[in-house]
matplotlib code that plots the C-alpha trace (Angstrom):
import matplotlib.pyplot as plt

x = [21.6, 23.0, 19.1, 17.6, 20.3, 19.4, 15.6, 16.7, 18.4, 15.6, 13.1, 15.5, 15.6, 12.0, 11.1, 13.5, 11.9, 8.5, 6.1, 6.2, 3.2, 3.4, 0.6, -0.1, -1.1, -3.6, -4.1, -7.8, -11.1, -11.5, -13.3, -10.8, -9.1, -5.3, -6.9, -8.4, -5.5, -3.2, -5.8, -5.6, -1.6, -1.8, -3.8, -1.2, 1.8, 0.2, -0.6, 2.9, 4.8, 2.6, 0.8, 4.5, 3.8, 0.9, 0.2, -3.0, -4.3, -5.4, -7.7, -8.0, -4.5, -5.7, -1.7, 0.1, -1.3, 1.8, 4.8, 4.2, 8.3, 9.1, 7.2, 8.1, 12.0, 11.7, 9.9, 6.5, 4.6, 6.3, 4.7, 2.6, 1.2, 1.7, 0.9, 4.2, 4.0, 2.4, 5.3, 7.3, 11.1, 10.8, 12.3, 12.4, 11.9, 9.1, 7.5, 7.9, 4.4, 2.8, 4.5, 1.5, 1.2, 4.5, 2.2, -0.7, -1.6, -1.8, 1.4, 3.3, 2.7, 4.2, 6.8, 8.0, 7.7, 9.7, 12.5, 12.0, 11.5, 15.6, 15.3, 12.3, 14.1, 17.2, 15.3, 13.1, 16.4, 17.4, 14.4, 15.6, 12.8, 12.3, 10.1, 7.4, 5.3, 3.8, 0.5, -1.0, -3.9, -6.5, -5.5, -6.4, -8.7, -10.4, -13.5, -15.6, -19.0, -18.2, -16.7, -13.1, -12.7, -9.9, -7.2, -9.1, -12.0, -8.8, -8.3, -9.9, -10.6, -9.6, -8.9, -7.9, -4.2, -2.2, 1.1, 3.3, 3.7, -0.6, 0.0, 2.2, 0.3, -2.7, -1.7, 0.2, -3.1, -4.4, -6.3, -5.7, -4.1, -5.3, -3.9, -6.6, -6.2, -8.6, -11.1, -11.8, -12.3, -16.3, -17.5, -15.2, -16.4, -20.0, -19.0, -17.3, -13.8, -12.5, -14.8, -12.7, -10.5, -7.9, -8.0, -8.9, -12.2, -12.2, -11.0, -14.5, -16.5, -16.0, -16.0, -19.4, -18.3, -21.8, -23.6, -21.2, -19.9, -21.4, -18.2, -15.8, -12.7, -9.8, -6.9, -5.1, -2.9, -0.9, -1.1, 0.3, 1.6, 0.9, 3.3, 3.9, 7.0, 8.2, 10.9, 14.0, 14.6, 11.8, 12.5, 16.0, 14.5, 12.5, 14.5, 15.1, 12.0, 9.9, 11.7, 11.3, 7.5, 6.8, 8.7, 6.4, 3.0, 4.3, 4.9, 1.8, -0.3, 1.3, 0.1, -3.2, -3.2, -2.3, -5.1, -7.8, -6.6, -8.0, -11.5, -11.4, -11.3, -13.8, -16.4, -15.8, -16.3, -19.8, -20.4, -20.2, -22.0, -24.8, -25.2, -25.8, -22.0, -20.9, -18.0, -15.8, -12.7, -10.4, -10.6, -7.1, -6.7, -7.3, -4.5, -2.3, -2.6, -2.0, 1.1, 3.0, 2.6, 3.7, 6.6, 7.8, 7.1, 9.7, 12.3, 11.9, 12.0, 15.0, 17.2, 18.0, 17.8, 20.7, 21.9, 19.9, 16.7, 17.7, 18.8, 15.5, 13.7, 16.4, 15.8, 12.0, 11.4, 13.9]
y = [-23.0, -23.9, -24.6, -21.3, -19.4, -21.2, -20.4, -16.2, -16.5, -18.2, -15.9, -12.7, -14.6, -15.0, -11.8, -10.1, -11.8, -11.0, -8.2, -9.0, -10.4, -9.9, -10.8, -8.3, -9.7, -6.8, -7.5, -6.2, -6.8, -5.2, -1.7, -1.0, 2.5, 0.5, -2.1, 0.5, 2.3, -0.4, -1.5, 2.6, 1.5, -1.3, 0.9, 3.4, 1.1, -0.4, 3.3, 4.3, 0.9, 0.7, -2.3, -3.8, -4.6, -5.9, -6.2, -8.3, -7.2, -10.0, -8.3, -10.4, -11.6, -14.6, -15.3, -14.6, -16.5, -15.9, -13.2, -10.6, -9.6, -13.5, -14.4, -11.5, -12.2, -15.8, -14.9, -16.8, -13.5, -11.0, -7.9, -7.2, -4.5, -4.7, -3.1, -2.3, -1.7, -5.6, -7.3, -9.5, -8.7, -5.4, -5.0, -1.9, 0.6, -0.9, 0.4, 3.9, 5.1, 3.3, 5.0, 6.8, 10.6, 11.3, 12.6, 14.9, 15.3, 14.2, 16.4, 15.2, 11.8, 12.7, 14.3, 11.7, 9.3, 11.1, 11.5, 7.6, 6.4, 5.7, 3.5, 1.6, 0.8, 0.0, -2.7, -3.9, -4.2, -6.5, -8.8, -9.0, -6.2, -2.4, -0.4, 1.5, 3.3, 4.0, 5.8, 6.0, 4.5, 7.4, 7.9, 5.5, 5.9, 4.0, 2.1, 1.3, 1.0, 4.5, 7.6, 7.7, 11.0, 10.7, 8.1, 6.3, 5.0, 2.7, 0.8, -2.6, -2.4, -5.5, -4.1, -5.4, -3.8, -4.4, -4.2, -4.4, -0.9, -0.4, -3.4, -1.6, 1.7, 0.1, -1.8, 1.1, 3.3, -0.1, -2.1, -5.6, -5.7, -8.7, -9.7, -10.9, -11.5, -9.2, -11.7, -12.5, -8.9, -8.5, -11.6, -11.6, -8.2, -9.7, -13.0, -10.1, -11.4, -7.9, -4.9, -2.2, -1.9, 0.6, 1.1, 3.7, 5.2, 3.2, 0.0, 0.4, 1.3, -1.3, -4.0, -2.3, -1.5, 0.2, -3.1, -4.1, -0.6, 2.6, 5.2, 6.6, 8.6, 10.6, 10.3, 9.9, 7.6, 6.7, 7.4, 3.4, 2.9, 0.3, -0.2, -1.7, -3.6, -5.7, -8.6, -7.4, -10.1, -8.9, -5.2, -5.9, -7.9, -4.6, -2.3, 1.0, 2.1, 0.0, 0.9, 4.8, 4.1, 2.1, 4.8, 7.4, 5.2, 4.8, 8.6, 9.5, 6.8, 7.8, 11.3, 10.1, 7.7, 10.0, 12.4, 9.2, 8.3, 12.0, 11.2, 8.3, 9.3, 11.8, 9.7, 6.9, 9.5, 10.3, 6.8, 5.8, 8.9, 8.0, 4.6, 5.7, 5.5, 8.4, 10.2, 12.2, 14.6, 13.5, 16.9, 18.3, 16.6, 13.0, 13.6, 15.4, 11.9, 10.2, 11.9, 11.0, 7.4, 8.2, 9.9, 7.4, 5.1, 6.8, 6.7, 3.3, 2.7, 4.9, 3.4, 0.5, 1.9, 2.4, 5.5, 6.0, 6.0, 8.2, 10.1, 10.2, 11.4, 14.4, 15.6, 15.0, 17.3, 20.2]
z = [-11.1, -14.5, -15.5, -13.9, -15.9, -19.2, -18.4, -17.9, -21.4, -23.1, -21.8, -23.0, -26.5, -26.5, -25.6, -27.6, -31.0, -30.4, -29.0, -25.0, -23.2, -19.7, -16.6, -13.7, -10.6, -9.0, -4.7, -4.8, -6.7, -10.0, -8.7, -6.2, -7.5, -7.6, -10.0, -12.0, -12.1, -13.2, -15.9, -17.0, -16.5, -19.1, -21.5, -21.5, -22.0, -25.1, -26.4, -25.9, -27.3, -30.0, -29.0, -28.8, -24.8, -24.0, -19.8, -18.5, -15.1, -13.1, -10.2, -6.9, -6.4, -8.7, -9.8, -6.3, -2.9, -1.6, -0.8, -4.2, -3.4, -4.0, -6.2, -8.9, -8.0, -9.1, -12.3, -10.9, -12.1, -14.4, -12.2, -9.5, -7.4, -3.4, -0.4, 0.4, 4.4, 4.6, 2.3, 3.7, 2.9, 2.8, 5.8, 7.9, 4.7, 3.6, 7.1, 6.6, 5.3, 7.9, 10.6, 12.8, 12.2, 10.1, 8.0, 8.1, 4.5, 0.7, 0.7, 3.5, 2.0, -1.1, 0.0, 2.3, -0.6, -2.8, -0.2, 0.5, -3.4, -3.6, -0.4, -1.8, -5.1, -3.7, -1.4, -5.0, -6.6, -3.8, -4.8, -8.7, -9.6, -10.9, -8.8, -11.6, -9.3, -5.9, -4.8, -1.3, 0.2, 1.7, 5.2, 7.7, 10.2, 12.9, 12.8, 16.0, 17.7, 19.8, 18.6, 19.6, 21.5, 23.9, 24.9, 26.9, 24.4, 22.9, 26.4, 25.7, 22.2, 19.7, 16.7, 13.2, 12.5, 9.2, 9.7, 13.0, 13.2, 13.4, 15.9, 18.3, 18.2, 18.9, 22.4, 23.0, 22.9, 25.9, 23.3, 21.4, 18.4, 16.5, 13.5, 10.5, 6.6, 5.4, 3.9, 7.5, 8.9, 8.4, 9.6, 13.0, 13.5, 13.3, 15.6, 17.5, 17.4, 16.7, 17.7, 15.7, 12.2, 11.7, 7.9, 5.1, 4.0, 1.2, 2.4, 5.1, 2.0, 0.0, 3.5, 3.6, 7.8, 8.3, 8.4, 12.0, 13.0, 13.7, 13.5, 11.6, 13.4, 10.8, 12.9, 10.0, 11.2, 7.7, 4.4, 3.4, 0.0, -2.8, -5.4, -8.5, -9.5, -12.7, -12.6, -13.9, -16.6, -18.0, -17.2, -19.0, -21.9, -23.0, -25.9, -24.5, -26.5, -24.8, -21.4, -21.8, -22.9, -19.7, -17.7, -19.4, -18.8, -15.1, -14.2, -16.0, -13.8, -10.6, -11.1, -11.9, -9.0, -6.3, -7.1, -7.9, -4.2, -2.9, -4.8, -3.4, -0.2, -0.9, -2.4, 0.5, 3.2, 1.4, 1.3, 4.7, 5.5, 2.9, 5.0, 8.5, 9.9, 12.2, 10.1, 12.9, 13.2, 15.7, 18.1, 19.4, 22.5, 21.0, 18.6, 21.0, 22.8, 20.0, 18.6, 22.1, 21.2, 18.2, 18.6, 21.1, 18.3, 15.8, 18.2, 18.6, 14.9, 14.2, 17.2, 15.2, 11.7, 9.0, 8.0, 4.6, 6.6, 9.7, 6.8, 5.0, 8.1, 8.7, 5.4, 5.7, 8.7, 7.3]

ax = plt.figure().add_subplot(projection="3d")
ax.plot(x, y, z, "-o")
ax.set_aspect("equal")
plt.show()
C-alpha cells in the first residue's frame, strides 16, 4: 500500500515538473468514427494547453486486453474509451442506454444521457477515474438472412447479443442469444454458429455483414454509449489550466461526436445498401410486439434498482 502510495506521489511530482504525456487506449480500429474522434480529441487538447498535454491514441485496444474500468483505476493506462453498456463494473447504470426501445431517436438518446451523465460519473468516480465524455453508437438494428416482419421471424434465431440486456430481449423474442467477442462474429456467421447479429449500421458496415447476411431491420433497439474516461491521479496532476482546457476539448468533441454518430449512420445505411443487403423499417405491428417485451423488460430492471436510477427514468418520461 505504502509502495502504490509512493508511486501516486511520484507520478503527481513528475507530472507536475514537466508537460504531461499521457496514452489513450481506443476499443476499435483506427477508421472507426470513436477513434477518429478521439484522435480529433487529442488534437484539440494540445491546441488548447498549448502543446502542454500531449494524448497518443492507440486504435485497436493495443494497451487494454482486459476490463478498460480496471485497468484505468490502477493507472495501467492513463485513459481509455469504452463501450460503457459491455464494462464490467459498471454495474446496473452502466445498462441504461442499452435498454430496448427507451429510446426512439438521436434526441431521446441525448436526453436520457444527460439525465443519466451524474449516475455515470458517480459510478467512474467509483473506479478512481473522471468521466470526459460520452457519444452514442447509431442505433442498433438486426441483422439476418430474412427480413424481420413480425414476432414470430425471432423464434429460433441464434443471434450475436452484446450485453445481457440484448441477451434477454432476444430469448424473450423465442430465439438464442449467443454470446461472441466480436472478432469472432463474421466467421461463426459463415460456419453458421450464429445466423443473426443485433448491432448498429456501422458496426455491420465495417464487419462487411453483406458477404453472410442478406437484411437489415431498424428496430432501433438502443442507442449504446461509448465513453471516454481519464485516471484521476492523472486528472488531479493537471493545473487547473490544463483541466479547464481538457474540459473545453471534451464538450467540443462530444458535440462533434454525437452529430459524426448521425453521418455515420447515414453513410452506413448507404453502404449496406450499395452492397446488395436489404435495408428495412420495422412496420408498426413488429414494434408494437417488440415494445411489450420491452416494457416488461424495464420493469424487471427497475424492481431492483436504487433510487438515483428509478429516479432518472421518472424524470426522463416527464
Amino acid at each position: 500500500m505504502l509502495r502504490k502510495s509512493l508511486l501516486v506521489v511520484g507520478l503527481a511530482a513528475s507530472l507536475m515538473a514537466s508537460n504531461v504525456k499521457m496514452d489513450l487506449n481506443a476499443k476499435y480500429g483506427a477508421n472507426n468514427f470513436h477513434t477518429i474522434g478521439a484522435e480529433k480529441f487529442a488534437n484539440l487538447v494540445r491546441k488548447y494547453t498549448d502543446g502542454s498535454v500531449e494524448i497518443t491514441v492507440h486504435a485497436g485496444s493495443s494497451l487494454i486486453k482486459g476490463n478498460p474500468l480496471k485497468a484505468v483505476k490502477d493507472g495501467t493506462v492513463a485513459m481509455t474509451d469504452m463501450f460503457i453498456p459491455f464494462t464490467s463494473g459498471g454495474g446496473k447504470v452502466f445498462g441504461i442506454s442499452a435498454l430496448p426501445f427507451i429510446a426512439n431517436s438521436y434526441d431521446d438518446a441525448y436526453k436520457l444521457y444527460q439525465i443519466s451523465k451524474p449516475a455515470y460519473e458517480k459510478t467512474a468516480k467509483k473506479w478512481n477515474q473522471k468521466l470526459l465524455y460520452s457519444v452514442s453508437w447509431p442505433p442498433s438494428g438486426f441483422y439476418s438472412k430474412k427480413a424481420m416482419t413480425s414476432i414470430e421471424d425471432f423464434k429460433g434465431s441464434k443471434t450475436r447479443t452484446y450485453d445481457k440486456n440484448s441477451a434477454e430481449f432476444v430469448n424473450s423474442a423465442g430465439g438464442n442469444a449467443v454470446a461472441l467477442p466480436w472478432g469472432e462474429v463474421y466467421s461463426s456467421l459463415r460456419t453458421g454458429m450464429v445466423d443473426s447479429v443485433i448491432t448498429s449500421s456501422a458496426s455491420g458496415k465495417d464487419g462487411k455483414f453483406w458477404e453472410v447476411l442478406s437484411d437489415f431491420t431498424k428496430i432501433s433497439y438502443a442507442y449504446p454509449l461509448q465513453a471516454v474516461t481519464i485516471n484521476l491521479d492523472y486528472w488531479n496532476s493537471l493545473d487547473k489550466t490544463q483541466q479547464k482546457a481538457m474540459l473545453k476539448a471534451a464538450s467540443e468533441i462530444e458535440k462533434a461526436q454525437w452529430e459524426a454518430s448521425k453521418e455515420e449512420d447515414r453513410v452506413a445505411l448507404e453502404t449496406l445498401v450499395k452492397n446488395g443487403m436489404n435495408v428495412n423499417e420495422a412496420s408498426p405491428e413488429l414494434k408494437k410486439e417488440l415494445d411489450k417485451i420491452a416494457d416488461e423488460m424495464l420493469s424487471k430492471y427497475l424492481e431492483d434498482a436504487n433510487s438515483q436510477i428509478k429516479k432518472i427514468f421518472e424524470e426522463y418520461r416527464k
